[in-house]
C-alpha positions as CSV (number, residue, x, y, z in Angstrom):
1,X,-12.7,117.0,-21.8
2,X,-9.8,115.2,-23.7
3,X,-12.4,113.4,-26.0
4,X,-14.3,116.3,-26.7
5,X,-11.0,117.9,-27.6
6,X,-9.3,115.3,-29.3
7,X,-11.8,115.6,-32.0
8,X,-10.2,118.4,-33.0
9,X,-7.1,116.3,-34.5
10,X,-9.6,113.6,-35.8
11,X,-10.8,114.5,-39.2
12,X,-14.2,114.8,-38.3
13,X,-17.0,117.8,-37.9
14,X,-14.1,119.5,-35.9
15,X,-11.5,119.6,-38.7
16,X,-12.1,122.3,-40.7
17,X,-10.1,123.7,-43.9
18,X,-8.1,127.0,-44.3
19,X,-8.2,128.8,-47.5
20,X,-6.4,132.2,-48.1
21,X,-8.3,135.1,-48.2
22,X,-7.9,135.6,-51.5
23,X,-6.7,133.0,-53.8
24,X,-7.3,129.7,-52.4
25,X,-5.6,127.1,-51.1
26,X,-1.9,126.8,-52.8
27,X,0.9,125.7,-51.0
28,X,3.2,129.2,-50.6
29,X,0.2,131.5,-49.7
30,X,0.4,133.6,-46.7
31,X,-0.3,131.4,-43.5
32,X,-0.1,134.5,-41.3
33,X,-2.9,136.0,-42.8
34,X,-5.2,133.1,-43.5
35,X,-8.6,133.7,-41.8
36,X,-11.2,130.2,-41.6
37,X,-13.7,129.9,-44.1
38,X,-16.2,128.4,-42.7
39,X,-17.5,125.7,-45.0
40,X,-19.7,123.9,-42.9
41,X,-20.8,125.7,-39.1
42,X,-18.0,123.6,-37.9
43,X,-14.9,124.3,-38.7
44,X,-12.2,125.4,-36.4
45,X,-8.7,126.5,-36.4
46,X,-6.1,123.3,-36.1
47,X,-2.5,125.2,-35.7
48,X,-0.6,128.5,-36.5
49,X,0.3,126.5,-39.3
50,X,-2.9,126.4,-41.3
51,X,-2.4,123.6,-42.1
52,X,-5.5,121.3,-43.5
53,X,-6.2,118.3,-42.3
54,X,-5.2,116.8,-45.3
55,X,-1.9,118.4,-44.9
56,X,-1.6,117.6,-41.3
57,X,-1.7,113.9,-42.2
58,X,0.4,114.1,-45.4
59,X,3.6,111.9,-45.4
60,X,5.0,109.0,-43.6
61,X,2.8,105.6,-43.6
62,X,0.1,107.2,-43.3
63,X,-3.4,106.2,-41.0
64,X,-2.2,102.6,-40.3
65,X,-3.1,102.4,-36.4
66,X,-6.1,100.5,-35.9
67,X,-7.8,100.0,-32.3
68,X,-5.4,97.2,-30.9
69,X,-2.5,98.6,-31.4
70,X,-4.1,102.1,-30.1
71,X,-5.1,100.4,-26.6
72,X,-1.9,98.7,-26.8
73,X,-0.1,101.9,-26.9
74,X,-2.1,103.7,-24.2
75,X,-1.5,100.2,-22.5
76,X,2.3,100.2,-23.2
77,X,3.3,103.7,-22.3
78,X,1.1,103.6,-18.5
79,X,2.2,100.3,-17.4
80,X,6.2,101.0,-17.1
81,X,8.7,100.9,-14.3
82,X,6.2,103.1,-11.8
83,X,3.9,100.3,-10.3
84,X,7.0,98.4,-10.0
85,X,8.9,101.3,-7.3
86,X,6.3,104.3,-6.7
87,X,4.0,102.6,-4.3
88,X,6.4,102.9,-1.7
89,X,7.3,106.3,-2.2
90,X,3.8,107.2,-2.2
91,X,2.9,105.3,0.9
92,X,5.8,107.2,2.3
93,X,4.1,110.5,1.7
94,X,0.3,110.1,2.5
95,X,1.3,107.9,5.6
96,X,-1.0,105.1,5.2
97,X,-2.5,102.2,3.5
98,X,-6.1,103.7,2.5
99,X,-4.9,107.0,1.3
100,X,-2.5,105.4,-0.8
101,X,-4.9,103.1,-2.6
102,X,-7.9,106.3,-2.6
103,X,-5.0,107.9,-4.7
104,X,-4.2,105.3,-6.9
105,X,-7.8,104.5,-7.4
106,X,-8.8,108.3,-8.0
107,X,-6.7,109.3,-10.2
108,X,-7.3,106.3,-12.4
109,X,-9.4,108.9,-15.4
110,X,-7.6,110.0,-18.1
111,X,-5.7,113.5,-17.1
112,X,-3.7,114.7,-20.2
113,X,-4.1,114.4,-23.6
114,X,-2.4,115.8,-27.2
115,X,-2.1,119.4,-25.4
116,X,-0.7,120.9,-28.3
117,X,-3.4,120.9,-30.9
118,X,-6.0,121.4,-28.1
119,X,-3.8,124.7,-26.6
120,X,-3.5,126.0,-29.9
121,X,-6.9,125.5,-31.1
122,X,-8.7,127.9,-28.2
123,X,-5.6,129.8,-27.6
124,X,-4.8,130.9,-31.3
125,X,-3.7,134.9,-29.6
126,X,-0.8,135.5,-29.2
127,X,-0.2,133.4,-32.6
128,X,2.1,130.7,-31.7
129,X,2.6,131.4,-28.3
130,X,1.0,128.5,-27.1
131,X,2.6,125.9,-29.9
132,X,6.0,127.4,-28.7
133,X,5.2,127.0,-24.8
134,X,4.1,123.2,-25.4
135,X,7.4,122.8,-27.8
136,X,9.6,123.8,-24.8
137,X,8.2,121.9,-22.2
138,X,7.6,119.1,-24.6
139,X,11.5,118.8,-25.9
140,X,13.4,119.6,-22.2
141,X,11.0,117.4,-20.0
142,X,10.1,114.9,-23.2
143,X,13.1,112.5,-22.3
144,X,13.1,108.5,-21.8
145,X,16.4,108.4,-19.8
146,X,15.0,107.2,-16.9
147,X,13.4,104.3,-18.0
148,X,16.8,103.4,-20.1
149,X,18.6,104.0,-17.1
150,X,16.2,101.5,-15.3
151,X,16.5,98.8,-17.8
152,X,20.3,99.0,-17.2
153,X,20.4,98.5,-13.6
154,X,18.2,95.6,-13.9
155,X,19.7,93.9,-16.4
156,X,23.3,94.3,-14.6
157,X,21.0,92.6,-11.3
158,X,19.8,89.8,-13.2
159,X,23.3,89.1,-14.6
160,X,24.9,89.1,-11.5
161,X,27.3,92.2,-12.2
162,X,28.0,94.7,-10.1
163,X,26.3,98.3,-11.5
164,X,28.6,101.1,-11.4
165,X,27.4,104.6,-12.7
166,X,29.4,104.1,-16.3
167,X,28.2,100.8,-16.9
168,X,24.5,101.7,-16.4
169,X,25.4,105.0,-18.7
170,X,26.7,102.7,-21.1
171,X,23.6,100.1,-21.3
172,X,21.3,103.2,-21.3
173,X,22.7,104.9,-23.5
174,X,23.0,101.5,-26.2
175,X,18.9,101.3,-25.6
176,X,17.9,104.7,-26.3
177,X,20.3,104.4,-29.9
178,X,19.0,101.4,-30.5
179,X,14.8,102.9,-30.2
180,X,15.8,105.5,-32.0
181,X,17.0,103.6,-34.6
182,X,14.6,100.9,-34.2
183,X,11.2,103.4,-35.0
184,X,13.4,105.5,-37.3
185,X,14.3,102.9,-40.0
186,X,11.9,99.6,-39.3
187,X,8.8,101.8,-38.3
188,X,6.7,98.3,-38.3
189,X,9.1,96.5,-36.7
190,X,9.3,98.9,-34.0
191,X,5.1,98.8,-33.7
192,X,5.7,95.1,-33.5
193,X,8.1,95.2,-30.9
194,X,6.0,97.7,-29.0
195,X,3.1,95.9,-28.8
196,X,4.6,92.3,-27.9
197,X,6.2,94.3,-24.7
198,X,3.3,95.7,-24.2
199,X,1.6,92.1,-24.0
200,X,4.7,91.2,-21.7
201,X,4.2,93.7,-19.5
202,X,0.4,92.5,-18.9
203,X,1.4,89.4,-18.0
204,X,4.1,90.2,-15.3
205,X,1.2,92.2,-13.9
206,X,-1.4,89.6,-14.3
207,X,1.2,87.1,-12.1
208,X,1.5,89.8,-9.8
209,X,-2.1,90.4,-9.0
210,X,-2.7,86.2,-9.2
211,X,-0.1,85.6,-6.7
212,X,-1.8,88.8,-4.2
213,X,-4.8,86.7,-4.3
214,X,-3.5,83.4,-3.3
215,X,-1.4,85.7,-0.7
216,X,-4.5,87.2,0.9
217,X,-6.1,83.7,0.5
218,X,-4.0,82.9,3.9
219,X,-2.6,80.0,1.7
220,X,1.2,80.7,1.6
221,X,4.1,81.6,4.5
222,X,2.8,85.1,4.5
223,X,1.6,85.8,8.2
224,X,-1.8,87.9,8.5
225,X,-1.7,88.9,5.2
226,X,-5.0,91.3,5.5
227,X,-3.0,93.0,8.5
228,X,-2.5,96.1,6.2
229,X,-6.0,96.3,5.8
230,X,-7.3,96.2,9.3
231,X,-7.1,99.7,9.8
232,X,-6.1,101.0,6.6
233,X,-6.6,104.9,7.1
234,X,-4.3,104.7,10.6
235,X,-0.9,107.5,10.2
236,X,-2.6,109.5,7.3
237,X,-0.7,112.5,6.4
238,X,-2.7,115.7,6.8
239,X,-0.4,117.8,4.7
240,X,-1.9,118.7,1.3
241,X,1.7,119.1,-0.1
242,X,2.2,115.5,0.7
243,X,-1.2,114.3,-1.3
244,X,-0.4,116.6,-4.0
245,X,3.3,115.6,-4.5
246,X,2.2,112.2,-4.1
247,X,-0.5,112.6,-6.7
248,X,2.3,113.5,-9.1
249,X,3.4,110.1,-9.3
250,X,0.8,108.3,-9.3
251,X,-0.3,110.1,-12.6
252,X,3.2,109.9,-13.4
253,X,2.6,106.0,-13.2
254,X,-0.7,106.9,-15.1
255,X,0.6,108.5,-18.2
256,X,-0.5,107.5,-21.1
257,X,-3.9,108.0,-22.3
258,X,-1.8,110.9,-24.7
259,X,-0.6,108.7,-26.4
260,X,-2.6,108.1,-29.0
261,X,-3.7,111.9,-29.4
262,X,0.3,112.3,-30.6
263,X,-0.5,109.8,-33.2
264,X,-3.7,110.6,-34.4
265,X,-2.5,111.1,-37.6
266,X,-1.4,107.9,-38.2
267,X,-4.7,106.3,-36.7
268,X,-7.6,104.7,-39.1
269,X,-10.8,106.1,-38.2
270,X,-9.9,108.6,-35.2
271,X,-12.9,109.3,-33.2
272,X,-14.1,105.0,-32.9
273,X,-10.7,104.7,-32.0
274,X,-10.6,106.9,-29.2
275,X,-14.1,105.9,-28.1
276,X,-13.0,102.3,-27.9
277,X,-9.5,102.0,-27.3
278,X,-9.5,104.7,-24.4
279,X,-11.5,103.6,-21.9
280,X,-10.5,99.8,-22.7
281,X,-6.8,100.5,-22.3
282,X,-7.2,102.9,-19.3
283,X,-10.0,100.4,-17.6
284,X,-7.0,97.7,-18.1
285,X,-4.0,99.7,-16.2
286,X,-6.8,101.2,-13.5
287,X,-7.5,97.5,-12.7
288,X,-4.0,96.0,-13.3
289,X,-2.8,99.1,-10.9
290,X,-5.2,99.0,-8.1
291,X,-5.0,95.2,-7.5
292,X,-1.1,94.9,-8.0
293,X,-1.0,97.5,-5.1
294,X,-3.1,95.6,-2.8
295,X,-1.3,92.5,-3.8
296,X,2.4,94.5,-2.4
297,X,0.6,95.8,0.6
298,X,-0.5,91.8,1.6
299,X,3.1,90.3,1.2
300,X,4.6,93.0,3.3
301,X,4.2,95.2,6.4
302,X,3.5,99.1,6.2
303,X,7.1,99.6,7.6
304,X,8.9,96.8,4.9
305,X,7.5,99.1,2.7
306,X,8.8,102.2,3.6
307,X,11.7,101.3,4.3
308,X,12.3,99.4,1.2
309,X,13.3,102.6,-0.6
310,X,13.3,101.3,-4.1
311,X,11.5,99.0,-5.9
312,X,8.4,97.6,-3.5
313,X,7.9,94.7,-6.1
314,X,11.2,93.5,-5.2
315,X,10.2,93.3,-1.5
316,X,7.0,91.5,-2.6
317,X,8.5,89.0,-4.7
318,X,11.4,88.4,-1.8
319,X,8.7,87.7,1.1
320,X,6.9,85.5,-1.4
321,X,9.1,83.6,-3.2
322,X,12.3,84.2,-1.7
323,X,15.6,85.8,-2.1
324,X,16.3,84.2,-5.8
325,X,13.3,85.7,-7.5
326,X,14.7,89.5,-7.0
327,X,17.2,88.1,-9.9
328,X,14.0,86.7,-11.7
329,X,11.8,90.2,-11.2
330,X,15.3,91.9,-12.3
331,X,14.3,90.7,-15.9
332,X,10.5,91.4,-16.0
333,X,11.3,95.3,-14.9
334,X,13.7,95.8,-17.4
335,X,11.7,94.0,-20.0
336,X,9.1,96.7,-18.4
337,X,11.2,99.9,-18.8
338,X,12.4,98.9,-22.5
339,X,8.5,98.5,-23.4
340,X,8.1,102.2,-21.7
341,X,11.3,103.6,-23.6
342,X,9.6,102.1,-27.3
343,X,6.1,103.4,-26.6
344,X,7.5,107.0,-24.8
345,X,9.5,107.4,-28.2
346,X,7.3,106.5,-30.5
347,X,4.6,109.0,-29.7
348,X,7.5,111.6,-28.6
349,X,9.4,111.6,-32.0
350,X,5.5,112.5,-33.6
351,X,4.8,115.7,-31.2
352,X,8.3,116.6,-32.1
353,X,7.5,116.5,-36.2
354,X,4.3,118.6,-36.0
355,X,5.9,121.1,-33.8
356,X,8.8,121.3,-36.4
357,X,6.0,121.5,-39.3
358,X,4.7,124.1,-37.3
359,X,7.6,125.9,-38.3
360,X,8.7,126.7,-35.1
361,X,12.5,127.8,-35.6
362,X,15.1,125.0,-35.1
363,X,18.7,124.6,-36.0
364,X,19.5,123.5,-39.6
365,X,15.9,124.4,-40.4
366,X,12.5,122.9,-40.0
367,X,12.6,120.9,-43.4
368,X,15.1,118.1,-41.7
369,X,13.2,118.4,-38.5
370,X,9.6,118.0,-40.1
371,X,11.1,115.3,-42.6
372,X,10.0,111.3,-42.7
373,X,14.3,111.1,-43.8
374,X,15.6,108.8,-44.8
375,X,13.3,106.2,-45.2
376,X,9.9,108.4,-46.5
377,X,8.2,105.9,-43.2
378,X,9.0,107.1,-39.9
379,X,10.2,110.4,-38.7
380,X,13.7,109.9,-37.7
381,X,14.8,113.8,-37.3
382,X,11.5,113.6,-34.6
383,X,13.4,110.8,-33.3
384,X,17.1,112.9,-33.1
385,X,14.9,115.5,-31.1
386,X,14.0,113.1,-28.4
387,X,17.3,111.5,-28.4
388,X,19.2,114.7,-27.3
389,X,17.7,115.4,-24.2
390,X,17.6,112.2,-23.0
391,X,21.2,111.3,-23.8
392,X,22.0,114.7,-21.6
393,X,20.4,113.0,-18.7
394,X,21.8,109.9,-18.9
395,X,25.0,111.4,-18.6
396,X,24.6,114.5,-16.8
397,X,23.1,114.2,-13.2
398,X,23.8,111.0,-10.5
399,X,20.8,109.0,-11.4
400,X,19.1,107.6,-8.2
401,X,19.6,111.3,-6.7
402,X,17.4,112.8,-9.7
403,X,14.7,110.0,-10.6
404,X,12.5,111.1,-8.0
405,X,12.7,115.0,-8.7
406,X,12.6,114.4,-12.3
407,X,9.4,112.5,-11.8
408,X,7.7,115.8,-10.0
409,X,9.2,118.2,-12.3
410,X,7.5,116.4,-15.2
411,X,4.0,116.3,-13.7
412,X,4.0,120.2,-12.2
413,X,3.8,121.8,-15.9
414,X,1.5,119.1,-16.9
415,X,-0.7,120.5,-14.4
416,X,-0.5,124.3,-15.5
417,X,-1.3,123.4,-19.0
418,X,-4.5,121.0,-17.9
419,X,-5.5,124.2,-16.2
420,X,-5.7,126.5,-19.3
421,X,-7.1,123.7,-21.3
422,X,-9.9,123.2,-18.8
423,X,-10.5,127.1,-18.5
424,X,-10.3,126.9,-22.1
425,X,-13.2,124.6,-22.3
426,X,-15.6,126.7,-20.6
427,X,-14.6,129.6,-23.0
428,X,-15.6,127.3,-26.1
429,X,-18.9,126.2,-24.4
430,X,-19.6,129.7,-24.2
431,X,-18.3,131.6,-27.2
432,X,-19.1,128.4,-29.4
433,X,-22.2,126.0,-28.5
434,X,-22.8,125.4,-32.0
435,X,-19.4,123.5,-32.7
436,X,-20.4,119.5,-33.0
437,X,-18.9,117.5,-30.5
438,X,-18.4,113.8,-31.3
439,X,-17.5,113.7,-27.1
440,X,-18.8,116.4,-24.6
441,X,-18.1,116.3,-20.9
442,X,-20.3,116.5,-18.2
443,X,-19.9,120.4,-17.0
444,X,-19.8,119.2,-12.9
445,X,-17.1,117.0,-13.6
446,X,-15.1,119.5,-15.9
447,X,-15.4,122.1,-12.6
448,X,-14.8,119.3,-10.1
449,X,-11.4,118.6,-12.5
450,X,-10.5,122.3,-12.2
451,X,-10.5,122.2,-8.6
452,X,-8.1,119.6,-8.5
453,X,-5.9,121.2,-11.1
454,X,-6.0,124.4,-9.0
455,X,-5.2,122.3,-6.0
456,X,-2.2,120.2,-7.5
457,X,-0.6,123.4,-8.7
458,X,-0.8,125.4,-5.4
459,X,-0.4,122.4,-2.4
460,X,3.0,121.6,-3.4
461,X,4.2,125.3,-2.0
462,X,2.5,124.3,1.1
463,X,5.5,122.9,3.3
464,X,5.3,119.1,4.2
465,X,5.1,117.1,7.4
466,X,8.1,116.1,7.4
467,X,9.6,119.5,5.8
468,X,11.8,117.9,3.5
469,X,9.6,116.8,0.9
470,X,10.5,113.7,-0.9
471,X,13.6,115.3,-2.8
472,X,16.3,115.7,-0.2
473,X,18.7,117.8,-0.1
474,X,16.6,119.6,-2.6
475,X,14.0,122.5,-1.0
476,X,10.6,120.5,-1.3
477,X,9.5,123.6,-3.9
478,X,12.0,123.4,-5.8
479,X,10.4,121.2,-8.6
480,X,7.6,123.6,-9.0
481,X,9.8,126.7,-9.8
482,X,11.6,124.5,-12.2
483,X,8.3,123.5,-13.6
484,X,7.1,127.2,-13.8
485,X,10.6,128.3,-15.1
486,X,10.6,125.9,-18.1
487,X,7.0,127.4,-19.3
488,X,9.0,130.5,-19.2
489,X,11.8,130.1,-21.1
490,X,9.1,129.3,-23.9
491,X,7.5,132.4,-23.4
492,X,11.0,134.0,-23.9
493,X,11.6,131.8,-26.9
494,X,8.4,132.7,-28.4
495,X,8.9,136.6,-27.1
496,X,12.4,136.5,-28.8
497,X,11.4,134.9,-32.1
498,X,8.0,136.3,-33.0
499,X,8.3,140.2,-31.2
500,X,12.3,141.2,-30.0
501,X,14.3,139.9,-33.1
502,X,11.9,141.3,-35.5
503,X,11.5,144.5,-34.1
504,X,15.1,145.3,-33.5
505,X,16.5,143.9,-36.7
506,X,13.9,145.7,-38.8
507,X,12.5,142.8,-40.4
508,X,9.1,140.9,-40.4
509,X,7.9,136.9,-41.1
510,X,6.7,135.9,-44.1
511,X,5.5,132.6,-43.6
512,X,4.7,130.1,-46.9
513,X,4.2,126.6,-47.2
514,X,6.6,123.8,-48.6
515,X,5.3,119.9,-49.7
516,X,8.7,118.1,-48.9
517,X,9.6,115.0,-51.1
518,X,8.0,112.1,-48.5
519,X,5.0,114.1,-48.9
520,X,5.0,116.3,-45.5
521,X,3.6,119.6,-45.9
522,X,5.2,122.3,-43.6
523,X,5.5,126.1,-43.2
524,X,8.5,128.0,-43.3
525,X,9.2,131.8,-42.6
526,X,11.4,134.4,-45.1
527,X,12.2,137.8,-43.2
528,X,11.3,140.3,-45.4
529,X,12.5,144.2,-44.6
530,X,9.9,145.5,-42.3
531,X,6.9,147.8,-44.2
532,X,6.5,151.5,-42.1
533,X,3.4,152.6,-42.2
């Protein structure tokens, strides 16, 4: 489904071009009343925008992303801090060893993707509705803080200092600054960096899995390694909130295939791309993923890790190589979480750009937002956007009480919005079977995938075994009302921009077009008095 739909961002059959009504294509004509002209049988609304394809990829460097650097991203943003500390969590939920790795293995396929263009393109009624839904949720839940926050406990660890709450505020907050500015004025540099701690990252996985095997091969001090696996399905949960909460993280973990449908702008060749570096960089972090987690589950008993209540590769690495080698795994996680941070913000600062060329109403107007300032390269107002948010959270709530909530809260409204897509996907097989499609799912699997969607979005109500959740103090439900009350404060964004506002200040939007000096196209909206019939 994300293939099929990405192909709407990529330049080919799907892409089509809007032309006004009446006097072409200039760039101050009357978005709002553009209607597609359908030059081939194929093209296909893009945005609320209207804007072309060319327009969509005017500005900035340009398409300069080819496929190693695409499966590196996908690579770089999945494999973060997750498969270092959620296993444990998980475990904790489902009960046992089996259900934990069914979860890890089945969730393994590719479960978001660039939501935005795909919402708007079969949602386009009410106009904007949907950009503005995806912009909220996108800007309050798009934050890295966690991942800075991570690297700054771990670097403290492998220093020897004592962490205190300000002095992991203070390292966060110098490595979100510095990514910002890092993609904002060296935009290769930063796509260097990116991918050499992507590569890093690999190969702290690649030493975990190794040393799993020689584990399991019975030829260290590990005793019964396999014990975990004797009777792997024994203490399963049989509470669907727990599976469904627990499936949360490990897509959480997962995240990532998106990626490069933020980017696809600045990707050569789009739809290869996809094809190739996809599957290649999700098959890589599937298999990394799987076997790391078996590795964990031979160095340690089902209780060890429960009870760790952290971080279960420090456990691992302390039964296996002993107490000095937390200090040693200190470094590799926070090399880890600074690779997440760079990949999370480089693709984050991009979604933030179109939204703002959308011209979705921001403060100080969407020309600075929608800008490539100051360097015509890299879009550092995008970056600003991101850095915000996650500067609130790394100084607003006690970290270690929040991590775990903020992880749920993330995946619940990811959830909703896989739902419309996939409803939305059976409306375009059926309204439009002529529209090309350089990827087409399999029909079963798109209904099987609703099912799940319907099930992750109503299990977590369901009340837990142990009837806490994994939250506490916080009610177990909490993190879906927060979820649900986030896609409504868009709808009252959109509701107060586009319908309240006008209506009781008499006037209506004009929107127009403007090519900004870097070469970015974007619309902007005049009020104009109000016309009475």
């Amino acid at each position: 489904m994300h293939l099929f739909l990405s192909s709407i961002m990529s330049g080919n059959p799907f892409t089509g071009s809007w032309k006004n009504k009446s006097d072409g294509d200039s760039l101050d004509q009357d978005v709002d009343e553009k209607r597609p002209v359908q030059d081939d049988a194929s093209a296909v609304h893009v945005g609320p925008g209207g804007h072309s394809f060319e327009e969509n990829t005017a500005g900035g460097l340009g398409r300069h992303l080819g496929v190693t650097t695409c499966t590196l991203l996908i690579v770089g943003r999945i494999i973060g801090t997750g498969i270092f500390s959620t296993p444990s969590s998980i475990l904790d939920g489902v009960g046992s060893i089996g259900a934990s790795l069914m979860l890890w293995f089945g969730t393994m396929y590719p479960r978001s993707g660039g939501e935005k263009v795909y919402l708007e393109a079969i949602y386009t009624r009410p106009k904007y509705l949907a950009t503005v839904v995806f912009a909220v949720n996108a800007v309050l839940l798009g934050f890295t803080a966690s991942g800075c926050i991570v690297f700054a406990s771990n670097i403290l660890v492998s220093a020897g200092k004592v962490a205190t709450t300000w002095s992991e505020r203070g390292i966060a907050l110098g490595v979100i600054v510095f990514v910002t500015l890092l993609h904002g004025l060296t935009p290769h540099t930063g796509v260097y960096i990116m991918n050499l701690l992507t590569i890093c990252k690999i190969i702290i996985l690649i030493f975990v899995v190794i040393t799993g095997c020689v584990v399991l091969s019975g030829k260290t001090h590990i005793a019964n390694p396999q014990v975990n696996f004797s009777n792997a399905f024994a203490g399963s949960s049989h509470s669907s909130g727990d599976y469904a909460t627990a499936t949360f993280k490990v897509l959480n973990a997962y995240a990532g295939w998106s990626n490069i449908n933020y980017v696809l702008s600045n990707v050569r060749n789009p739809v290869r791309t996809l094809k190739i570096a996809g599957p290649l960089g999700l098959g890589i972090c599937a298999a990394l993923y799987l076997l790391a987690n078996i590795a964990y589950f031979s160095a340690a008993t089902k209780g060890q890790i429960e009870s760790s209540g952290g971080t279960v590769a420090a456990l691992f690495f302390k039964n296996v190589f002993g107490t000095e080698a937390e200090r040693a795994l200190s470094v590799f996680i926070a090399l880890s979480a600074l690779g997440n941070v760079v990949t999370i913000t480089f693709a984050a600062c991009r979604v933030n750009q179109e939204l703002a060329k959308e011209g979705i109403p921001l403060p100080f107007g969407n020309k600075f937002w929608a800008s490539h300032w100051p360097t015509g390269k890299s879009p550092l107002p995008g970056l600003i956007i991101h850095l915000i948010p996650s500067v609130v959270m790394i100084l607003g709530p006690p970290p270690r009480i929040v991590n775990a909530f903020i992880l749920d809260v993330e995946g619940y409204p990811t959830q909703i919005i896989n739902f419309f897509i996939v409803i939305g996907l059976f409306w375009m097989r059926w309204k439009r079977p002529d529209i090309p499609r350089p990827f087409k799912v399999w029909l079963p699997l798109a209904v099987f995938y609703l099912a799940a969607v319907v099930f992750l979005i109503v299990a977590p109500f369901l009340r837990p075994a142990n009837g806490v959740g994994d939250t506490p103090p916080l009610p177990y439900y909490l993190y879906c009302l927060v979820g649900i009350g986030i896609m409504f404060v868009g709808v009252g964004y959109w509701a107060a921009w586009r319908v309240l506002l006008p209506k009781v200040f008499g006037y209506e939007l004009v929107p127009h077009k403007e090519k900004l000096e870097d070469g970015t196209v974007v619309t902007l909206f005049s009020r104009q008095k109000a016309r009475r019939d």
